[in-house]
N, C-alpha and C positions, 0 to 999 in steps of 0.2 A: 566590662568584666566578663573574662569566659563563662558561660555556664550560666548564670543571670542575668535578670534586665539590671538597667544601668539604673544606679542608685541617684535621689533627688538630691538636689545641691542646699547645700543648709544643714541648720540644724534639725531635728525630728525628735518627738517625746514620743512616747506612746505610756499610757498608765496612768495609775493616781498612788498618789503618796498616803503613808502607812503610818498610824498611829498604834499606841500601844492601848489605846480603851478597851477596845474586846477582848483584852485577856485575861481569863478567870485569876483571879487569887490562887497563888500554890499551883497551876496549872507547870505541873514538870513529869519527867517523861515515870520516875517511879511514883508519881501521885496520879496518873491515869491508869496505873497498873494495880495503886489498890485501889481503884474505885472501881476497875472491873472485878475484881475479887468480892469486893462488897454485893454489889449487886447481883451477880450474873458468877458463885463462885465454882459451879457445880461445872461449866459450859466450858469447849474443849478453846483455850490459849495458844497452846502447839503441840506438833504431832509429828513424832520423828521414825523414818523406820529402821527398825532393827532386827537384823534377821528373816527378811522378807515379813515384820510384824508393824505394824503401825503403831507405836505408843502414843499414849496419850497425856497432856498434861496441865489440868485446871487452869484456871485464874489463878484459884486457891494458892493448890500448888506451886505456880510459879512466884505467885507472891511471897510463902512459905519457905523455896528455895534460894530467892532475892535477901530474906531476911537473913537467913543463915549462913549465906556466901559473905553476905556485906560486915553481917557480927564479926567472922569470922577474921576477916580481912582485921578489925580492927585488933581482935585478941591478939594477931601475930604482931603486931606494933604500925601498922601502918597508919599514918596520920594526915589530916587533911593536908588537900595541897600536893600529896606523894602523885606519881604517875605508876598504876600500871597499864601494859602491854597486854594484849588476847593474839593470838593467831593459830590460827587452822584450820580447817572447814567448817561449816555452816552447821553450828551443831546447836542442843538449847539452851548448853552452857555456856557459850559466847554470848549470847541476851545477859543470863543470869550475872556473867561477870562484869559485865556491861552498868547494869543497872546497880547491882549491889554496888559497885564502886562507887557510882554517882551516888548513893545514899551516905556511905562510908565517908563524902567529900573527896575522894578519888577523883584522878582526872586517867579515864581510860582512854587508850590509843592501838588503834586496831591497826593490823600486820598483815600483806598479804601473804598468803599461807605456801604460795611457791617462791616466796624471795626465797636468796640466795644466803648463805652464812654471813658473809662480807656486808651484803647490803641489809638485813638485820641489825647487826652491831648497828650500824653509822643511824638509821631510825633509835634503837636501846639509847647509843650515847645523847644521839639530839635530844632525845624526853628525859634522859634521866631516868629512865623508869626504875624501879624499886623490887620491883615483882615484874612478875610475865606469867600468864598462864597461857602454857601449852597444851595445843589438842592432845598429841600424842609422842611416839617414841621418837618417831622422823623428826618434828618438829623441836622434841629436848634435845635430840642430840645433834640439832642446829645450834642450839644457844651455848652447848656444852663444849661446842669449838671456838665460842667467841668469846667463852666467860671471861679470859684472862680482860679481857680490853674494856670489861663493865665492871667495875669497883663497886658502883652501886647497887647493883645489883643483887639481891639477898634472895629472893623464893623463887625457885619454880615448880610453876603448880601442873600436873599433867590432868586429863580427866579421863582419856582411853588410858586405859592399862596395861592393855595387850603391847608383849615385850618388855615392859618396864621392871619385871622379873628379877632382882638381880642388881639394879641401875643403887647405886650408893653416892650422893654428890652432898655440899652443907645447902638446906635448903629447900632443896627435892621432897615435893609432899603430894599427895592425888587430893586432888576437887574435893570426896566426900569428906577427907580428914578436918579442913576449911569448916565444909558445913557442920560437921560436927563440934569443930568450937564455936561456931556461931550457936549452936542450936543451947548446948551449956550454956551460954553466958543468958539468952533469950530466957531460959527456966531460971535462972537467976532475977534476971530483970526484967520482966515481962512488957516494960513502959519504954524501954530504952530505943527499940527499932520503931515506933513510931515517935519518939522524940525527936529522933534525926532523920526520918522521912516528912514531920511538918517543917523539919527549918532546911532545908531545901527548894531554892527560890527560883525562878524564872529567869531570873539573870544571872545564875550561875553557870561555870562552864560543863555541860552536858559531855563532850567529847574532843577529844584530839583528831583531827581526819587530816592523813596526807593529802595532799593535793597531785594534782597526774604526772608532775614531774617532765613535761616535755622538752620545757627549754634547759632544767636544773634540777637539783637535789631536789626532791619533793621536801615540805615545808609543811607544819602544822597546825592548821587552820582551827581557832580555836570556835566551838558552835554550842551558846548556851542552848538551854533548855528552850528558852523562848522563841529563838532562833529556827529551831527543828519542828515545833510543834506549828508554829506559824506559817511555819511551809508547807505542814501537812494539811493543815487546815485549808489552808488556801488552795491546793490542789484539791483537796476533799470538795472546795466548794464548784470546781469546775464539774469534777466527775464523782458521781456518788461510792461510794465503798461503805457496805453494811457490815454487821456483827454476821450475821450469819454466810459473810463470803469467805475463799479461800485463795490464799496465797502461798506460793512454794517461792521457798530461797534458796535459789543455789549459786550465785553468782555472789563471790567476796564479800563477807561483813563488811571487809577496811575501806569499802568504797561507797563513798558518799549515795552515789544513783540504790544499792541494797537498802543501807541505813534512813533512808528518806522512804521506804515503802516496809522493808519487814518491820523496821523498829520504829520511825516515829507514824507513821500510817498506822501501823498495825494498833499500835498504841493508842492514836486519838480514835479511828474505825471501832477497834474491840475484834477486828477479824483473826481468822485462826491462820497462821503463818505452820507451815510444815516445811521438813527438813527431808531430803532426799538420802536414800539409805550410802549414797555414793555417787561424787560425781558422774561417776561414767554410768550411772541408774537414774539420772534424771530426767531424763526426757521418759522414758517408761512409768515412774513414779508419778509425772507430773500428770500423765496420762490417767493414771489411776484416780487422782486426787483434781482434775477438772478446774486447774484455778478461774476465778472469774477474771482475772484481771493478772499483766504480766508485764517484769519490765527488765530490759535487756539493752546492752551496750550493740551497735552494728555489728559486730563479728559474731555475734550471734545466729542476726537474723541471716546475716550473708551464709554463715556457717550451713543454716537450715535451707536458705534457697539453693545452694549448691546440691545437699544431700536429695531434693525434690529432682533436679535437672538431673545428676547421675541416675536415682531410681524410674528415671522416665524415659532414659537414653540406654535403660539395661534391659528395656521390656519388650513385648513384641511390637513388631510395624505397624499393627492395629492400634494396639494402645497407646503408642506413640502417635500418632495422628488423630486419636480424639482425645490427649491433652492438647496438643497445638491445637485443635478445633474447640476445646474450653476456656483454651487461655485466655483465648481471642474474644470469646464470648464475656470473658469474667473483665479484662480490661477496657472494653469499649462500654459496660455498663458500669463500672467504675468512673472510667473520665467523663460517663453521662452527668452520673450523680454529682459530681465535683463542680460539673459546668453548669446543672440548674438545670439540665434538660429535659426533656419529656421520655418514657422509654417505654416506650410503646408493645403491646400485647406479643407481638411476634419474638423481641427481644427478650421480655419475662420469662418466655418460655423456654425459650433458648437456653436464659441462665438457667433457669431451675432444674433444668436437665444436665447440664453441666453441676452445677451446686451436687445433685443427689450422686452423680458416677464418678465424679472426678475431685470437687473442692473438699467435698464435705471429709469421704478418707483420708485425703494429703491433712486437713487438719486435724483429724483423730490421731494421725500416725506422727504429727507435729505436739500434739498434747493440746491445741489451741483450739479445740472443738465447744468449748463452754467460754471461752477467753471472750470479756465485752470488751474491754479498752487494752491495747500493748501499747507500752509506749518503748521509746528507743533513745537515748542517748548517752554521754558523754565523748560523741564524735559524732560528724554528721555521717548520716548515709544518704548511699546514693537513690536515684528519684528513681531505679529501674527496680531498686530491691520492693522501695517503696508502692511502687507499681504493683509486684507480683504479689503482694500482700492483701491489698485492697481488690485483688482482681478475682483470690479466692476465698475473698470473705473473712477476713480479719482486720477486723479495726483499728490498724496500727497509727500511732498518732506520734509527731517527732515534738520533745523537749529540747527546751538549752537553758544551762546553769551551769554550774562549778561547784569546788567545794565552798567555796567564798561565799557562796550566796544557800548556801545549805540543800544543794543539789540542783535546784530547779526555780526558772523565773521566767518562762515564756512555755507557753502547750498552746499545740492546737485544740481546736472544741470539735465535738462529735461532726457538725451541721458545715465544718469550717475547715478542710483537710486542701489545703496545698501542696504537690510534692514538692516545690524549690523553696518554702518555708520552713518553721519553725513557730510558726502559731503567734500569737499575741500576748502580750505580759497577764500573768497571774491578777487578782485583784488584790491591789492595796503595794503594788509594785511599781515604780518606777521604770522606764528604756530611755536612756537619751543616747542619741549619734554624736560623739562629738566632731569637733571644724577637721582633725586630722582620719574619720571615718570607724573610731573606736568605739566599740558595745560598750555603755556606762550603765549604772543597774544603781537601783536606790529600794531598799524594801527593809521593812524589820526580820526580815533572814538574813541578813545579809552577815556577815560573820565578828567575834570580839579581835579579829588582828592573828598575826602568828603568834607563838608560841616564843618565846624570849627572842621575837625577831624582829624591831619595834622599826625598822630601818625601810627592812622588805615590807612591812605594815604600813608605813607613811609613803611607800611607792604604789602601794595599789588600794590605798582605800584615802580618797582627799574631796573634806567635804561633804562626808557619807558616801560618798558615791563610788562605788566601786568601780575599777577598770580591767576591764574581762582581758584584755590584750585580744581581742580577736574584734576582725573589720566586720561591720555589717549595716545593714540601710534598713529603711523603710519600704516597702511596696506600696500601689496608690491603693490596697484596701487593708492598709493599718499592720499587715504581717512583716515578721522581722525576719532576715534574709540574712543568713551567715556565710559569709564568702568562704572564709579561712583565718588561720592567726596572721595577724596584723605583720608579724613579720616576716610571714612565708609565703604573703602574697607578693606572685613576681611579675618582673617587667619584662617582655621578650626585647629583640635587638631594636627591632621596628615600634618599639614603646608601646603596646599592647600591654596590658595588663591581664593576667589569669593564676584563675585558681589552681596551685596542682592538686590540691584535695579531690576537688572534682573532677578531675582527668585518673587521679587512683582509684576515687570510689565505680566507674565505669569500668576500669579494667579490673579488678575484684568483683563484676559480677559475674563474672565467668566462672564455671566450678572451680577450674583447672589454675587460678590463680590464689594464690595465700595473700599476698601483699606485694603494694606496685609502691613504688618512689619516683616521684614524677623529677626533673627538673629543667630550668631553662630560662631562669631568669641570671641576673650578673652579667650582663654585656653576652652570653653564649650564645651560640649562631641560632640554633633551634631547640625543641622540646627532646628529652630524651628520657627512657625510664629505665630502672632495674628494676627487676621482674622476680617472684619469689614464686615456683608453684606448686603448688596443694598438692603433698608427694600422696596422699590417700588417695584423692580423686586422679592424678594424673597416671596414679599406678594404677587402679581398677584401667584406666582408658588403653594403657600401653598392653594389659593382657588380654584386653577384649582385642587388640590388635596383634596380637601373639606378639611383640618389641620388646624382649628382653632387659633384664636391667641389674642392679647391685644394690646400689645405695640411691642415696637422694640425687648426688653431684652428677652420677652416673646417667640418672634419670633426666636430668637438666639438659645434658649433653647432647641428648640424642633430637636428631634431626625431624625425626618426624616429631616430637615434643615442641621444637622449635617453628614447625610450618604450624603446629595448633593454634601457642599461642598467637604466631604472626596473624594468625585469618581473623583471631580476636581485637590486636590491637586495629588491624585495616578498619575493623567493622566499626570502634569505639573512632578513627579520625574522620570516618565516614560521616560523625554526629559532630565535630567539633570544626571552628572554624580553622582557617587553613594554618592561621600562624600560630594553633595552639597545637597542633598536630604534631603526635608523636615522629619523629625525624628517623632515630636509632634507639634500639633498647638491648638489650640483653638477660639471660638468664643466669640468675645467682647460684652460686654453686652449695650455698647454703639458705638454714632459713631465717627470716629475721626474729631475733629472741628477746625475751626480756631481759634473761643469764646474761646478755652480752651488751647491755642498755641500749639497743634497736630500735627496743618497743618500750612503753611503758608497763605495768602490771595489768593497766586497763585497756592493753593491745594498740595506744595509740603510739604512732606514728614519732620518733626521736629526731628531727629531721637535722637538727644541727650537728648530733652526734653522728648519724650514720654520712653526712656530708665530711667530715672530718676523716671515720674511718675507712670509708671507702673514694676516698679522693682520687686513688690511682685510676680507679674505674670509672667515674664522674668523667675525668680529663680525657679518657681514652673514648668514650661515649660520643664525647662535643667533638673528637676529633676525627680521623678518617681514616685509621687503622681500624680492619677487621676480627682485631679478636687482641686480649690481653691476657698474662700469667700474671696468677697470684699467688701467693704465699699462705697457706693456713696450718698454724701450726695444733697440733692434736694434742692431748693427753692422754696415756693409757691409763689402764685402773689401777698399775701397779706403781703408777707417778712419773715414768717415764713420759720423755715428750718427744715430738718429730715436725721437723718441716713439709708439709707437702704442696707442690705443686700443681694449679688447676690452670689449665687454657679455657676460657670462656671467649665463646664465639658473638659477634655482635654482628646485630642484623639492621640491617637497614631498609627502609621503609621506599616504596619509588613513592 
């Protein structure tokens, strides 16, 4: 297998198997939420900014505005068993509706907040949902194009206001109107909201979470209480997380990797989760607010390694050559410490030197200057991102899990950092290999089945055992090694086997690349990729070169664009064996989206889909024709549409 040692023949376990003893009575995600209230009511829960202002807001509070949401919900008729919907950014009313649901007996199902109208509905219809509450205007007036196709659909709740001015639909109500019927019926009955916060049990269902949707329709994975808390716990017991630490959430509620850290962490921890005043404010924010602890999908970290390479590549000749003379410092005491080694007086100082002029700002200016532990998943990355992280002194450590197993089932340990790993199972977790090389997972997270989908449930969970669909082995010291999905690993002509994963995450570490699409397995002569590149990064480069440009496709086109990336892919077959070697690639004349199912919301990789739609280009790739026309047709704003024609050049490798 490209890219890893070769995996043992056999079966392989790794783990121990999970009982439910250790788990409190009533231990659910709104019974940890008043017991922080109880204890500790005064102490800041979350902290969101507004208006370049930081607010703040109790245990107390939060448990006060949980009661009031969840009353409320019920005063409007919604009854156990109902589904609603959350989607929007990262706000504290997405907790609030979260949790008050689950009191209510609600089953909530979180949305990513840039889906598309089309793909909302088809999520609305699957749940059934009842309700929806929306962030804001953008967000109602997504639902307000799809109302006709939800029948069930009765409320929607907004909770920013701004815009909604004016907005008249049956239904339409803002968040505080909610609390405020909660808050009556609560001076009414003052017994009621702890009535239905004790009979809420460990085994009921906590949340609805799509799942990433790469080969399919994403699917709704249903994850009790138990489920989420057990996960957190069990992470909590590798790496400590206190009351007094800080966490920022800015990366999608609706995704299992958020939900596993701001809400059931945050929950069992007692830690204070803060919300960034706006996406495009969170790295400044985060900077402000010094999380101890951080956790991010790869196109994040890749995102940030890029942004470090362009601002090192825009500076003077001096400071460019004592980053390359820190790097070098920071990685050779890295790979020391990973190997056991000795690192002797002359190299400490070296780094320390390096640490004080060069790592320590890139981490300030990263916001990861207080950061103890990052972790990274829901895709692998690549071991060079991984490299430059550990080289400047952040403790990035790689997980693997799913939504099925309630985020997370394998972390590295602090003492224990591999980059072609994925650490070792959790405790109280199950890994077996099985005979045809599939990641099988056994734990009490492990999830209650889908969502009225009992068919797609008896395919991937037999046994208890869940089947991850992705290949992976044993290493000889107990680490778990993820190739790729089980069925994207390919076979070259000459019966080689390789990862393309690992051949994309190499060429994405280049700034100047967005997303690579490896292919080359099916009987095809050789390796060939489509290329997608970082129209930010490659524009700063082409003006630093004074090379003119228009749009993206434009940008694409041009020749010296095109000898950059080639010097990269030469550099990335340079590392790989010969028959895994890029042959022929090309650049996209677009980029790949989620709008157009490409990618998934969690930026991975669609690879059935984009092999389907771009077939013409796949076939002309494998073949010996240097350049192909395509077809992309546009929409203007006015609903008008047009064909246009793009020549894409395709370059071949000696």
């Amino acid at each position: 297998m490209i890219g890893t040692p070769g995996p043992r023949e056999g079966q392989a376990v790794s783990g121990t198997p999970g009982t439910r003893a250790d788990l409190p009575v009533n231990r659910t995600l709104p019974g940890l939420l008043a017991g922080h209230a109880a204890s500790r009511p005064d102490e800041v829960a979350l902290r969101e900014k507004e208006f370049g202002i930081w607010q703040e807001i109790t245990w107390a509070e939060y448990l006060g505005r949980v009661r009031a949401f969840s009353l409320g919900l019920t005063e409007l008729g919604a009854e156990e068993g109902d589904r609603v919907a959350i989607i929007g950014d990262n706000r504290p009313e997405w907790m609030i509706a979260e949790l008050a649901a689950q009191v209510a007996g609600i089953l909530p199902l979180g949305l990513y907040q840039d889906a598309i109208a089309d793909e909302l509905a088809r999520m609305l219809e699957a749940a059934e949902a009842r309700i929806i509450v929306a962030e804001d205007q953008e967000q109602v007036d997504k639902v307000m194009e799809v109302r006709d196709r939800l029948p069930g659909l009765e409320y929607i709740v907004y909770y920013d206001a701004r815009g909604m001015h004016g907005y008249e639909a049956p239904g339409l109500m803002w968040f505080g109107e909610i609390e405020a019927l909660g808050e009556r019926w609560h001076e009414r009955s003052p017994q009621e909201f702890s009535r239905r916060l004790s009979a809420v049990q460990p085994a009921d269902i906590a949340l609805l979470c799509t799942t990433s949707g790469t080969t399919s329709i994403p699917k709704l994975a249903m994850l009790s209480h138990e489920n989420l808390i057990v996960m957190a716990s069990q992470l909590r017991t590798v790496d400590a997380m206190n009351p007094g630490d800080e966490f920022v959430s800015f990366l999608p509620l609706a995704w299992i990797g958020e939900q596993m850290v701001a809400v059931a962490s945050g929950l069992l921890a007692g830690f204070t989760v803060n919300f960034p005043e706006e996406t495009a404010t969170a790295r400044k924010d985060m900077r402000e607010i010094g999380p101890a602890f951080l956790m991010s999908p790869p196109r994040i970290w890749e995102n940030m390694v890029s942004d470090v390479q362009v601002m090192a590549q825009d500076t003077t000749r001096l400071k460019r050559w004592f980053y390359g003379w820190a790097m070098k410092q920071g990685a050779a005491t890295a790979e020391a410490r990973f190997r056991g080694r000795h690192i002797g007086p002359v190299r400490r100082l070296a780094h320390r030197l390096a640490d004080w002029t060069v790592f320590h700002p890139i981490r300030d200016q990263l916001g990861l200057s207080r950061v103890r532990r990052a972790y990274t998943g829901g895709a692998a990355l690549g071991p060079d991102v991984f490299r430059f992280y550990h080289a400047i002194g952040v403790n990035l450590k790689q997980l693997y899990g799913q939504t099925e197993v309630s985020g997370i089932s394998v972390v590295h340990r602090d003492d224990d950092i591999r980059f072609q790993t994925v650490g070792v199972p959790l405790p109280r977790t199950e890994i077996r290999i099985s005979d045809e090389g599939e990641i099988l997972c056994r734990s009490p997270a492990v999830f209650q089945g889908y969502f009225r989908n009992p068919a797609a449930t008896a395919e991937t969970l037999e046994d208890g055992w869940l089947h991850s669909g992705d290949a992976g082995y044993f290493d000889e010291n107990g680490h778990l090694v993820v190739i790729d999905r089980l069925a994207d690993v390919m076979q070259l002509a000459d019966g080689t086997h390789f990862s393309p994963q690992f051949v994309e995450n190499k060429l994405k570490f280049s700034p100047y690349v967005a997303e690579a699409v490896v292919f080359g397995g099916g009987g095809a002569p050789f390796v060939t990729a489509m290329i997608a590149i970082d129209m930010e990064n490659a524009g700063q480069w082409a003006e630093r070169h004074r090379i003119p440009y228009t749009t993206f496709t434009d940008l694409a086109r041009r020749s010296e664009v095109y000898a950059l990336v080639r010097e990269h892919v030469a550099e990335v077959n340079g590392e790989l064996p010969e028959a895994a070697r890029i042959h022929r690639f090309l650049l996209l004349h677009k980029e790949l989206h989620a709008d157009d199912a490409e990618l998934t919301r969690t930026r991975k990789v669609r690879r059935r889909h984009i092999a389907d739609r771009f077939a013409e280009i796949i076939a002309a790739l494998q073949g010996e024709a240097d350049s192909i026309t395509v077809a992309t047709e546009i929409t203007y704003q006015d609903g008008r549409t047009a064909a246009v024609e793009h020549d894409l050049r395709i370059e071949t490798m000696e």
